[in-house]
C-alpha positions in Angstrom: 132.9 -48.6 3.4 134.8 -47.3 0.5 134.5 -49.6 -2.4 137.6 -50.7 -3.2 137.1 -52.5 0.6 133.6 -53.9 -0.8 135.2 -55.4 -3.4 137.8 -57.3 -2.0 135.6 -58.2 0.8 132.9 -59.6 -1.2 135.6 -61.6 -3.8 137.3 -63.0 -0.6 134.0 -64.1 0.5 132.6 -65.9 -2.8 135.9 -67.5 -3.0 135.2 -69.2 0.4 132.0 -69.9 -0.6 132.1 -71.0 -3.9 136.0 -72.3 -4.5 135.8 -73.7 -8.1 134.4 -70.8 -9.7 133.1 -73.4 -13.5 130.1 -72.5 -16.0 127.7 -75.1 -15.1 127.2 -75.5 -18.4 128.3 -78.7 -19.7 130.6 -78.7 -22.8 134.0 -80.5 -24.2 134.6 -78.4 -27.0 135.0 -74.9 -27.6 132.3 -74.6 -30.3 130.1 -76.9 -27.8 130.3 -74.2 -25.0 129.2 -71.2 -28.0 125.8 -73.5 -28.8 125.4 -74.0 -25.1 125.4 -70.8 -23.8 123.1 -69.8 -27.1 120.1 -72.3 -25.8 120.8 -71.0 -22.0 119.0 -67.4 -23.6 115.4 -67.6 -21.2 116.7 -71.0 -20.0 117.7 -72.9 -17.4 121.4 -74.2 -17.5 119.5 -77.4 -16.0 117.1 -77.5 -19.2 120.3 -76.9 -22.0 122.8 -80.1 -19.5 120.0 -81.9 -20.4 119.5 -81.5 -24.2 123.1 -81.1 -25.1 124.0 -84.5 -24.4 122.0 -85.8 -27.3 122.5 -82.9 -29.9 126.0 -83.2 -29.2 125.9 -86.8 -29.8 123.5 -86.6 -33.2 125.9 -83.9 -34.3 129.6 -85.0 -32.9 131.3 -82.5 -35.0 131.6 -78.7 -36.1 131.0 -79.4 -39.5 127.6 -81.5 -39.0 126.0 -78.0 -37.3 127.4 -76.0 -40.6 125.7 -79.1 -42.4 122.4 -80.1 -40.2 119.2 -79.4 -41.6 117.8 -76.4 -39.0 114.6 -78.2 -38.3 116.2 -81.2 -37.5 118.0 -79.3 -34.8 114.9 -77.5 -33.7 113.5 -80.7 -32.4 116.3 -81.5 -30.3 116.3 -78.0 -28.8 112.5 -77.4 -28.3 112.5 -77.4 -24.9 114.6 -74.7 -24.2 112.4 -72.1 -25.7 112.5 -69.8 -29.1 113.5 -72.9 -30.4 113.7 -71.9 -33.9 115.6 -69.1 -33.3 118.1 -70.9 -31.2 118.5 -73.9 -33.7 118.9 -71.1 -37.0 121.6 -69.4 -35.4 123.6 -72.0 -34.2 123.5 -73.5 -37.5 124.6 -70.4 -39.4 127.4 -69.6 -36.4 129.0 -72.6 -36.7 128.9 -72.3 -40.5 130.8 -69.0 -39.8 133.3 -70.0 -38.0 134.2 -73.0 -40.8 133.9 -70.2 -43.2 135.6 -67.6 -41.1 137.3 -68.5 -38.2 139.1 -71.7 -39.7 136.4 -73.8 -37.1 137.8 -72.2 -34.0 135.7 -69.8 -31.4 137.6 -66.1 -32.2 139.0 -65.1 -29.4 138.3 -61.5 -29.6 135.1 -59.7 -28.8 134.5 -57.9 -31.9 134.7 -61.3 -33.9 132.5 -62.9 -31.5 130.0 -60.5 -31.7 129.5 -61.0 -35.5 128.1 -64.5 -34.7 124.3 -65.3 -35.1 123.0 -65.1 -32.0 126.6 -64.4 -29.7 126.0 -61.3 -27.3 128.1 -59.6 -25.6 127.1 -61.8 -22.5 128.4 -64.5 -24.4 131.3 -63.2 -26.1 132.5 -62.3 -22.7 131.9 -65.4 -21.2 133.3 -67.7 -24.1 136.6 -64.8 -23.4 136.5 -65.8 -19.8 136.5 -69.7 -20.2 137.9 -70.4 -22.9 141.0 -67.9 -22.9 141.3 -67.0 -19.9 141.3 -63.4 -20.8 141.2 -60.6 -18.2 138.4 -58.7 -17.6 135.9 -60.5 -19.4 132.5 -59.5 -17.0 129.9 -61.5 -17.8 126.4 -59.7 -17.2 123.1 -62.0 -16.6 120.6 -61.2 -14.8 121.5 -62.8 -11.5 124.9 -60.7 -11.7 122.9 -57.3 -12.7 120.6 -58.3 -9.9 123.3 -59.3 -6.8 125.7 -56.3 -7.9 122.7 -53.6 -7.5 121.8 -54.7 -4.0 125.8 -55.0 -3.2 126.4 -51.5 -4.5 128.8 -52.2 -7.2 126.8 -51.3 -9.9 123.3 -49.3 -10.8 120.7 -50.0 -13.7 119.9 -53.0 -15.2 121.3 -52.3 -18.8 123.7 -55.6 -19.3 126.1 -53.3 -21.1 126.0 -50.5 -18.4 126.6 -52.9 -15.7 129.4 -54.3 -17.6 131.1 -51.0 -17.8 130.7 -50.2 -13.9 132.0 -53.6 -13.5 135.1 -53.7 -15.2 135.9 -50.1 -13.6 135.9 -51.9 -10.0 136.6 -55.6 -10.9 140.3 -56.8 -10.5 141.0 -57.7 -14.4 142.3 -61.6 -12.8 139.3 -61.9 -11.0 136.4 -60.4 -13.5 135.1 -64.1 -14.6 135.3 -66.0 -12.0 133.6 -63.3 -9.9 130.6 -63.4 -12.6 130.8 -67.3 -12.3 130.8 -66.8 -7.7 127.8 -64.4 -8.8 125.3 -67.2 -10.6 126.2 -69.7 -8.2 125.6 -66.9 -5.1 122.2 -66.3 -6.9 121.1 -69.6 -7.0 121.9 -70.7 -3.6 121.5 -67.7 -1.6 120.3 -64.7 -3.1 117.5 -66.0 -4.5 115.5 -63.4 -6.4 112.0 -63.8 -4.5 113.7 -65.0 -0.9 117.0 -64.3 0.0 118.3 -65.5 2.6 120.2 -62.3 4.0 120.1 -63.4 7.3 122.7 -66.4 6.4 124.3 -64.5 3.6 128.3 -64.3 4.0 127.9 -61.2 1.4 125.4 -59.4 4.6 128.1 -57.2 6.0 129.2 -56.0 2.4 125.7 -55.3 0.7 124.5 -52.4 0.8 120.3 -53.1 0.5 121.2 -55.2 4.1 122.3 -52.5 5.4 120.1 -49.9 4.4 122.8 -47.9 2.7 121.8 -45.4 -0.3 
């Protein structure tokens, strides 16, 4: 199967599967969706939905993060892990992006990346849903993991993958297909037992079907 036919064979399928391709992450401002996807680093989008709610709350605007006191905001964010970390940086990136960025998320990877603690994973996923822009490929490790058995990409270098993506991935479709991805990899491809035999991705995937 050449790959252009995998491709569109395996976006038509997600899109059946998985019709409203949304971040699970839980946010109503831009900023909001920055900090959220910063705690989700070696963390469960689960874990961050459920510590947001009252961060968000204790500190309702941008300019109370450029203000808070970091180890105030370390105790609300313990439980996602590297806590201090997490809490430092998103202090000192929303700081930036008063002092900056006139309190709005640049929409421009290059920008983005000069945020504490923003990645290109990030950068590209705050591209993809907050502007909408075109061919924003958003690499974690469920989309590394999927897109290695399906053939569409090799390695497990998050910038790497990225590259191979982007030279295969319809520009329109690039995020949503990285959104498909996740959700795919929670529900079905689970890392330790995928379910290949009730996969719709099965006649597409090359590690089903023994392809090199």
């Amino acid at each position: 199967m050449e790959i252009r036919e995998r491709v569109t064979g395996i976006i038509e399928a997600l899109k059946q599967l998985y019709p409203d391709a949304e971040c699970a992450l839980q946010y109503k401002k831009d900023y909001e969706l920055m900090i959220a996807v910063r705690l989700s680093a070696q963390c469960t989008d689960a874990r961050v939905n459920m510590v947001t709610p009252a961060l968000f709350s204790r500190f309702p605007t941008l300019e109370s993060f450029a203000e808070a006191d970091v180890s105030e905001v370390e105790q609300y964010v313990h439980s996602c892990g590297f806590y201090k970390h997490k809490a430092q940086d998103i202090v000192l990136a929303c700081r930036m992006l008063l002092d900056r960025f006139s309190g709005k998320v640049p929409d421009n990877m290059d920008d983005l990346l000069s945020l504490p603690g923003v990645g290109r994973k990030t950068a590209n996923l705050l591209l993809g849903d907050i502007y909408g822009k075109p061919g924003s490929v958003v690499c974690d490790t469920h989309c590394i993991r999927i897109c290695n058995l399906l053939g569409l990409a090799q390695g497990k270098e998050p910038e790497k993958v990225e590259q191979q993506l982007r030279a295969i991935l319809p520009a329109e479709e690039s995020s949503d297909f990285c959104h498909r991805i996740v959700l795919h990899g929670r529900a079905v491809c689970v890392a330790r037992r995928p379910q290949c035999g009730n996969c719709s991705l099965a006649p597409f995937c090359k590690s089903f079907s023994g392809e090199d």
